[in-house]
VEXDREN-2710 file (C-alpha; in Angstrom, 1 decimal):
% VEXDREN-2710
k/r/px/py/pz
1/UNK/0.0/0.0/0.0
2/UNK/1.0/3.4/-1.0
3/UNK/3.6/5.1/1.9
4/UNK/3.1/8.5/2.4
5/UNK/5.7/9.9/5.0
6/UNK/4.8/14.1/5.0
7/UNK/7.7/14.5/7.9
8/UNK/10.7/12.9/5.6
9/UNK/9.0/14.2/2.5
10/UNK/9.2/10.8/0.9
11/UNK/6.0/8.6/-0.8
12/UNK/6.9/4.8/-2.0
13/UNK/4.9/3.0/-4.1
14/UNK/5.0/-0.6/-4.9
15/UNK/5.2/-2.3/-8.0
16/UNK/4.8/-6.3/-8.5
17/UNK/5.3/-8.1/-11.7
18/UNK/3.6/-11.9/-11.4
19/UNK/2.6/-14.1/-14.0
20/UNK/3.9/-18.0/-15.2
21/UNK/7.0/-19.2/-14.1
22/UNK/9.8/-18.5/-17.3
23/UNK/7.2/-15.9/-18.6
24/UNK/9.7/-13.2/-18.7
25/UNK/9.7/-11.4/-14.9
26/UNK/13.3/-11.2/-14.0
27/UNK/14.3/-10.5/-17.7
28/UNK/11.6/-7.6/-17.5
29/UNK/13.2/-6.2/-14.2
30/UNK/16.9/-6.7/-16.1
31/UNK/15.7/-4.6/-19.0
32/UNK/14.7/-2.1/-17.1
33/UNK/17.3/-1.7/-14.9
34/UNK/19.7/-1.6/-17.9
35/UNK/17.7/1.1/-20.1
36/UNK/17.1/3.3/-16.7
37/UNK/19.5/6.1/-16.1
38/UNK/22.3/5.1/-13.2
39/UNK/21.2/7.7/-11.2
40/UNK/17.5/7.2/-11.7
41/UNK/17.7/3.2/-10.3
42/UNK/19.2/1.7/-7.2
43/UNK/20.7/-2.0/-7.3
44/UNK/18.6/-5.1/-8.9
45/UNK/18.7/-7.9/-6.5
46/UNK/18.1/-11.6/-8.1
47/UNK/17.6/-14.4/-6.1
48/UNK/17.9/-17.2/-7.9
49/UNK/17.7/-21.5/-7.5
50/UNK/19.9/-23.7/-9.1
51/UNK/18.0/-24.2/-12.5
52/UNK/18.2/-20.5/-12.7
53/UNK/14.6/-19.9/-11.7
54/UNK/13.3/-17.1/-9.0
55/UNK/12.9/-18.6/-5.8
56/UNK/12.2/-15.7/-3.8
57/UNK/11.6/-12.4/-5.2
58/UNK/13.6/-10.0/-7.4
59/UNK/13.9/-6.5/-6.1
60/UNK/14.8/-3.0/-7.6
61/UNK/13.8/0.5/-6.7
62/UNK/13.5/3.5/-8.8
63/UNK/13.4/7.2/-7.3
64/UNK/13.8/10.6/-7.7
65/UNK/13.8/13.9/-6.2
66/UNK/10.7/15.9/-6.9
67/UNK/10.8/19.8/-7.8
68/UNK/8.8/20.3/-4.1
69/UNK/11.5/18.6/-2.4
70/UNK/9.7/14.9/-1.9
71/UNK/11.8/11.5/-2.3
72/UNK/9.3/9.6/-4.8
73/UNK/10.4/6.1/-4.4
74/UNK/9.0/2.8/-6.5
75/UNK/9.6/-0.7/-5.4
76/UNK/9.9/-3.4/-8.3
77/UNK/9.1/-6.7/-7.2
78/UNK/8.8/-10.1/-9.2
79/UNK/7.1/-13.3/-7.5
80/UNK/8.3/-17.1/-8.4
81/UNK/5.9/-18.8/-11.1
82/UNK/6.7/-22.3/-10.0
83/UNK/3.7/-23.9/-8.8
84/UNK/4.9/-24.6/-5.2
85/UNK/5.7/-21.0/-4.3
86/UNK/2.3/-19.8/-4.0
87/UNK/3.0/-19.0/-0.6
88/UNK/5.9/-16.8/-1.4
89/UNK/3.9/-14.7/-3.9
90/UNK/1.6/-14.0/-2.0
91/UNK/3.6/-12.0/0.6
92/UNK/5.2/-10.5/-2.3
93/UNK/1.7/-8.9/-3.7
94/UNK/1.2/-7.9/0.3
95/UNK/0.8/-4.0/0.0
96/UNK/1.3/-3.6/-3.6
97/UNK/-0.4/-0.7/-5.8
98/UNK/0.0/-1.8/-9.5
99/UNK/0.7/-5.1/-10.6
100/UNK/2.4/-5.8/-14.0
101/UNK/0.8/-9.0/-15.6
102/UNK/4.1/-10.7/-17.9
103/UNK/2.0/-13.4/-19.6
104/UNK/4.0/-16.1/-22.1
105/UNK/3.0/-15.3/-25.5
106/UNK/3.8/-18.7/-27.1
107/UNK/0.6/-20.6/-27.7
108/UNK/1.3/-23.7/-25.3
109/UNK/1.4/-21.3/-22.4
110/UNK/-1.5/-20.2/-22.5
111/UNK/-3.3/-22.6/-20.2
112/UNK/-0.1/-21.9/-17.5
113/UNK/-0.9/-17.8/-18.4
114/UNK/-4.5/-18.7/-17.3
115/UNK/-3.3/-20.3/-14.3
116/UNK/-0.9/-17.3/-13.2
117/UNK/-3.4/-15.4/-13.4
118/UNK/-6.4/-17.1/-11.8
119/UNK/-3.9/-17.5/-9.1
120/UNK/-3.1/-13.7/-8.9
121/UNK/-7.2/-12.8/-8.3
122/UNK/-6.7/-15.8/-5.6
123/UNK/-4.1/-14.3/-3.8
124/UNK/-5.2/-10.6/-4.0
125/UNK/-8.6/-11.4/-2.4
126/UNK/-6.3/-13.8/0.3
127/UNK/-4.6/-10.3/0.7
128/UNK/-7.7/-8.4/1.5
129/UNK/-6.9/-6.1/-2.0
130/UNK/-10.0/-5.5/-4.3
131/UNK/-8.9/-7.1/-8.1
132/UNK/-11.4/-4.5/-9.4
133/UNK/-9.6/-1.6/-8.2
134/UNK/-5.9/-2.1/-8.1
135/UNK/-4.1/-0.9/-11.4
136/UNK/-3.2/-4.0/-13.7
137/UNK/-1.8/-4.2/-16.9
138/UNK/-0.8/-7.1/-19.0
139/UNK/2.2/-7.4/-21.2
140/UNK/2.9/-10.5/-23.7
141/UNK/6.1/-11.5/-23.5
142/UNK/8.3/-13.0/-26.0
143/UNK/6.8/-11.9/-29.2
144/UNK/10.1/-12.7/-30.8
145/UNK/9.7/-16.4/-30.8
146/UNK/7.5/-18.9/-33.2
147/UNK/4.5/-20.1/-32.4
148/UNK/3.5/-17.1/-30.1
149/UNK/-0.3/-16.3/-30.5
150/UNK/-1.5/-14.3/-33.2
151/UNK/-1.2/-10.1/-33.0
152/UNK/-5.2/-10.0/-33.1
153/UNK/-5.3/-12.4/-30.8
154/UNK/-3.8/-10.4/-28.6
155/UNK/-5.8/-7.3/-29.7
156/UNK/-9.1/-9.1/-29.3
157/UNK/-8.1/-9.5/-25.9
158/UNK/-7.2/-6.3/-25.0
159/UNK/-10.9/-5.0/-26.9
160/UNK/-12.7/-7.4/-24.1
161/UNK/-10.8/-6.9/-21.3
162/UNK/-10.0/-3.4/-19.3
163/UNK/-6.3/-3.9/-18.7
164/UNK/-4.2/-1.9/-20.8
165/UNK/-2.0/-4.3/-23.2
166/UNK/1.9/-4.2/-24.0
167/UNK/3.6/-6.6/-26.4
168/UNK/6.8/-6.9/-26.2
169/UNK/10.3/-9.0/-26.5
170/UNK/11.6/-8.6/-22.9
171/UNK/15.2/-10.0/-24.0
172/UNK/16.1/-7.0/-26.2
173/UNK/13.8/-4.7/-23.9
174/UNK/11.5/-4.3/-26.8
175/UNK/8.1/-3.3/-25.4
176/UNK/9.4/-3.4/-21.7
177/UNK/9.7/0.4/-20.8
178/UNK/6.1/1.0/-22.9
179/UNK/5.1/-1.5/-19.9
180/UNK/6.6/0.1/-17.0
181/UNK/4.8/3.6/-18.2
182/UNK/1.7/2.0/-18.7
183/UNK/1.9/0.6/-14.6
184/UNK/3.2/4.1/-13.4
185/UNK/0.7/5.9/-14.9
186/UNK/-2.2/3.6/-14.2
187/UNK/-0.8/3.5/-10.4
188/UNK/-0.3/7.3/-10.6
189/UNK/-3.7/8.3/-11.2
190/UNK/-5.6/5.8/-9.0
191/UNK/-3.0/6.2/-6.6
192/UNK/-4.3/10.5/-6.7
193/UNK/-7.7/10.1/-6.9
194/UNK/-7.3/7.9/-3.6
195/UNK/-5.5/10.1/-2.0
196/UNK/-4.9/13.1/-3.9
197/UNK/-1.4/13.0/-4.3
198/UNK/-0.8/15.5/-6.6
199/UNK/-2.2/18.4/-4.1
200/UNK/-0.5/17.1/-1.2
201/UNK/2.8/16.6/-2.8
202/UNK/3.2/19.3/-5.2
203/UNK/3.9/16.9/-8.2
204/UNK/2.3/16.6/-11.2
205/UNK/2.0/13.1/-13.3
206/UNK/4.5/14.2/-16.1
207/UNK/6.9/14.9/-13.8
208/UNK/6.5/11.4/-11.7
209/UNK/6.4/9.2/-15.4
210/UNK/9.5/11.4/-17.0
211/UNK/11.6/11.4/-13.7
212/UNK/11.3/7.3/-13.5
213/UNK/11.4/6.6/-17.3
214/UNK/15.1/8.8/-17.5
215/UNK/16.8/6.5/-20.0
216/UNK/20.8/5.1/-19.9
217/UNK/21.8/6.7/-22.9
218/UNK/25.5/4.9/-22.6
219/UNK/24.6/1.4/-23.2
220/UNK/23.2/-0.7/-25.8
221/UNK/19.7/-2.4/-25.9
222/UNK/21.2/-5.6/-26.9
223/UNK/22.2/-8.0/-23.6
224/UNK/24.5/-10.9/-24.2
225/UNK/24.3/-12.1/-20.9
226/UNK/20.8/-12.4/-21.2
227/UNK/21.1/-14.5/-24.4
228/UNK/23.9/-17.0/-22.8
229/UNK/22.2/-16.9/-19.7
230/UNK/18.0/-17.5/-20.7
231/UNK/15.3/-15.3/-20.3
232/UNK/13.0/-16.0/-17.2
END
């Protein structure tokens, strides 16, 4: 839940990215973390098992110094996909205020998307948070392999359903910062009609989305050690 903390200027916000286990989290939070300006993000923190999975949660925050002198600070938290870790991701989506959705694109995921995501509604209600209000958008991941569902596919979806849709090819970062806006302006502006944010803060949504989406202009899109490595 959002942290408001008028004394030390500072409001933190929390961000979790759930969805299928090997749907594309961790590479989602790596993108990020590598298009984000240095001074924009602080340290990514992967836990990982042995086969290279999430076991835990993967952590990063992003921050910046508003013009009135607040610390805005967003959390960026993944959950495990593996089946056995329900518990785990559920005190991972404890307190969160946007949640992105990274579903498996490639057609013989999509009854382990569906999963994921029933799972996700589960653990929200568990959590005491209303699915119907907290911001949630949905990105397809992994557009860049065969036998991924169709484009209209996807767009049919997104015609039916209310949460905002992102394609993307996490591994190259493709579609992954389009994403991120779309969660931290959807949390933004529910977050300010809640609790009016803007007024008591002095900062205006333009200046939250273009402080946190400050790009890395000194490195390439392309990771290598993301292509050696797997994409999760």
């Amino acid at each position: 839940m959002v942290q408001i903390n008028m004394q030390q200027r500072e409001l933190t916000l929390k961000i979790v990215f759930y969805g299928p286990a090997l749907s594309g989290k961790t590479t989602n939070l790596q993108a990020i973390h590598r298009l984000m300006s240095e001074d924009a993000r602080g340290r990514l923190m992967v836990l990982d098992t042995s086969d290279d999975r999430t076991l835990f949660f993967d952590l990063m925050p992003v921050f910046f110094k508003s013009e009135s002198g607040f610390t805005v600070k967003v959390k960026l938290f993944t959950v495990p996909g593996q089946v056995m870790h329900d518990s785990t991701r559920r005190i991972v989506l404890q307190g969160a205020d946007g949640i992105a959705f990274i579903a498996d694109s490639q057609i013989e995921m999509t009854s382990a998307n569906n999963d994921s995501w029933r799972n996700m509604m589960n653990n929200l209600k568990i959590n005491g948070i209303d699915p119907a209000s907290i911001p949630i958008v949905i990105q397809f991941n992994k557009r860049d392999l065969p036998g991924t569902r169709p484009d209209n596919e996807i767009d049919e979806v997104a015609r039916k359903g209310k949460e905002p849709i992102f394609k993307a090819s996490a591994i190259s970062g493709k579609g992954v910062m389009e994403t991120f806006e779309g969660i931290l302006r959807l949390t933004w502006r529910t977050m300010d009609d809640l609790y009016d944010l803007e007024e008591k803060l002095q900062v205006k949504e333009e200046e939250f989305i273009n402080n946190l989406l400050r790009k890395n202009t000194a490195r390439p899109i392309s990771n290598p050690r993301l292509d050696t490595e797997g994409r999760r």
